[in-house]
C-alpha positions in Angstrom: 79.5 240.7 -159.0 77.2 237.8 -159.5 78.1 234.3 -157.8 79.1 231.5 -160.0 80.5 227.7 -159.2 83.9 229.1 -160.2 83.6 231.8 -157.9 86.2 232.0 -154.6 84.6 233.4 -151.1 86.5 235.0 -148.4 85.1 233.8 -145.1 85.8 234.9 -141.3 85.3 232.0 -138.9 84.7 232.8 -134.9 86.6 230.0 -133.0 86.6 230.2 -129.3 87.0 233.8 -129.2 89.6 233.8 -132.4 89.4 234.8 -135.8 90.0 232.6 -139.0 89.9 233.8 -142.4 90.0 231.6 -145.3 88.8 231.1 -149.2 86.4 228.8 -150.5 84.7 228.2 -153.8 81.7 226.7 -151.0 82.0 228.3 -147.7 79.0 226.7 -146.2 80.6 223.2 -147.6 83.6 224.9 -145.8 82.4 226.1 -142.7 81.0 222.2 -142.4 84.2 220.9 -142.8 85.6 223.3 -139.7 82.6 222.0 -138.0 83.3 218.2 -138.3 86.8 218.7 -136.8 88.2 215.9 -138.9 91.1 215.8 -141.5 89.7 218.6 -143.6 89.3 220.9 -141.2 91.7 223.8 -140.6 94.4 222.9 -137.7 93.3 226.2 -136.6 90.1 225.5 -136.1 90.1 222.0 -135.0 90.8 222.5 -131.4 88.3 225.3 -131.1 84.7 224.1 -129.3 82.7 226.7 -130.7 83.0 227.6 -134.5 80.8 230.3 -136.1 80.6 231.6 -139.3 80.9 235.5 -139.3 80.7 236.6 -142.5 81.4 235.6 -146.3 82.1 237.6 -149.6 82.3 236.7 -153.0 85.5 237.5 -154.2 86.3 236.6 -158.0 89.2 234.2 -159.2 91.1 232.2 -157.0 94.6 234.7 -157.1 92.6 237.7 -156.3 91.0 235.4 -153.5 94.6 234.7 -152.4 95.5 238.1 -152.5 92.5 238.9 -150.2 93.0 236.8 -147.8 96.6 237.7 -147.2 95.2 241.2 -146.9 93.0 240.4 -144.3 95.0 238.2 -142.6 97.3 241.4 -141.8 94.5 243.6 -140.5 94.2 244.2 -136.8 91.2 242.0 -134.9 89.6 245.3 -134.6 89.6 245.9 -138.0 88.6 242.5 -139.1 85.6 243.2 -136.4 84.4 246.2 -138.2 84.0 244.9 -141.3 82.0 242.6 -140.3 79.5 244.8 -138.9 79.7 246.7 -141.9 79.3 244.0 -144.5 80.8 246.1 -147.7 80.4 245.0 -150.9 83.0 242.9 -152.8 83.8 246.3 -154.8 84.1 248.2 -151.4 85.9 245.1 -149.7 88.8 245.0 -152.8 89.5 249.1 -152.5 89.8 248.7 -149.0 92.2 245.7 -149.2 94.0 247.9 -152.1 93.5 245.3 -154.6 91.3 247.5 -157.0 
């Protein structure tokens, strides 16, 4: 899958120890936003004193993106750990979510 401006990303965010996973058609854009700790920031992630982006993945359109993320969302911290170290593919991502 190649990346374009209509594109939506599936990020995992390190706050304080935490896990955040959200979508994005810009996660660095994003991941600035969490950063700044203002009004478009993530309640989630405003509190947090440390915010580090973990990883980010091209997804597709914006319902498979939703779809994703509510996948992911589900998975054990342990899980969501793993693939991180892994770094699959979109392809690999969606056939683990079940989505493919």
């Amino acid at each position: 899958m190649t990346a374009t401006e209509s594109t939506w990303w599936l990020y995992l965010l390190d706050c304080d120890g935490r896990l955040y996973t959200g979508i994005s058609t810009d996660p660095e854009r994003r991941y600035q936003e969490h950063l700044s700790g203002g009004a478009k920031g993530a309640r989630f992630t405003r509190s947090a004193t440390r915010i580090a982006l973990l990883w980010h993945l091209p997804i597709g359109d914006r319902s498979l993106a939703l779809r994703a993320e509510h996948r992911l969302k589900r998975l054990p911290r342990a899980h969501k750990l793993a693939l991180v170290a892994r770094k699959p593919d979109t392809d690999a991502l969606l056939q683990e979510l079940a989505l493919v």
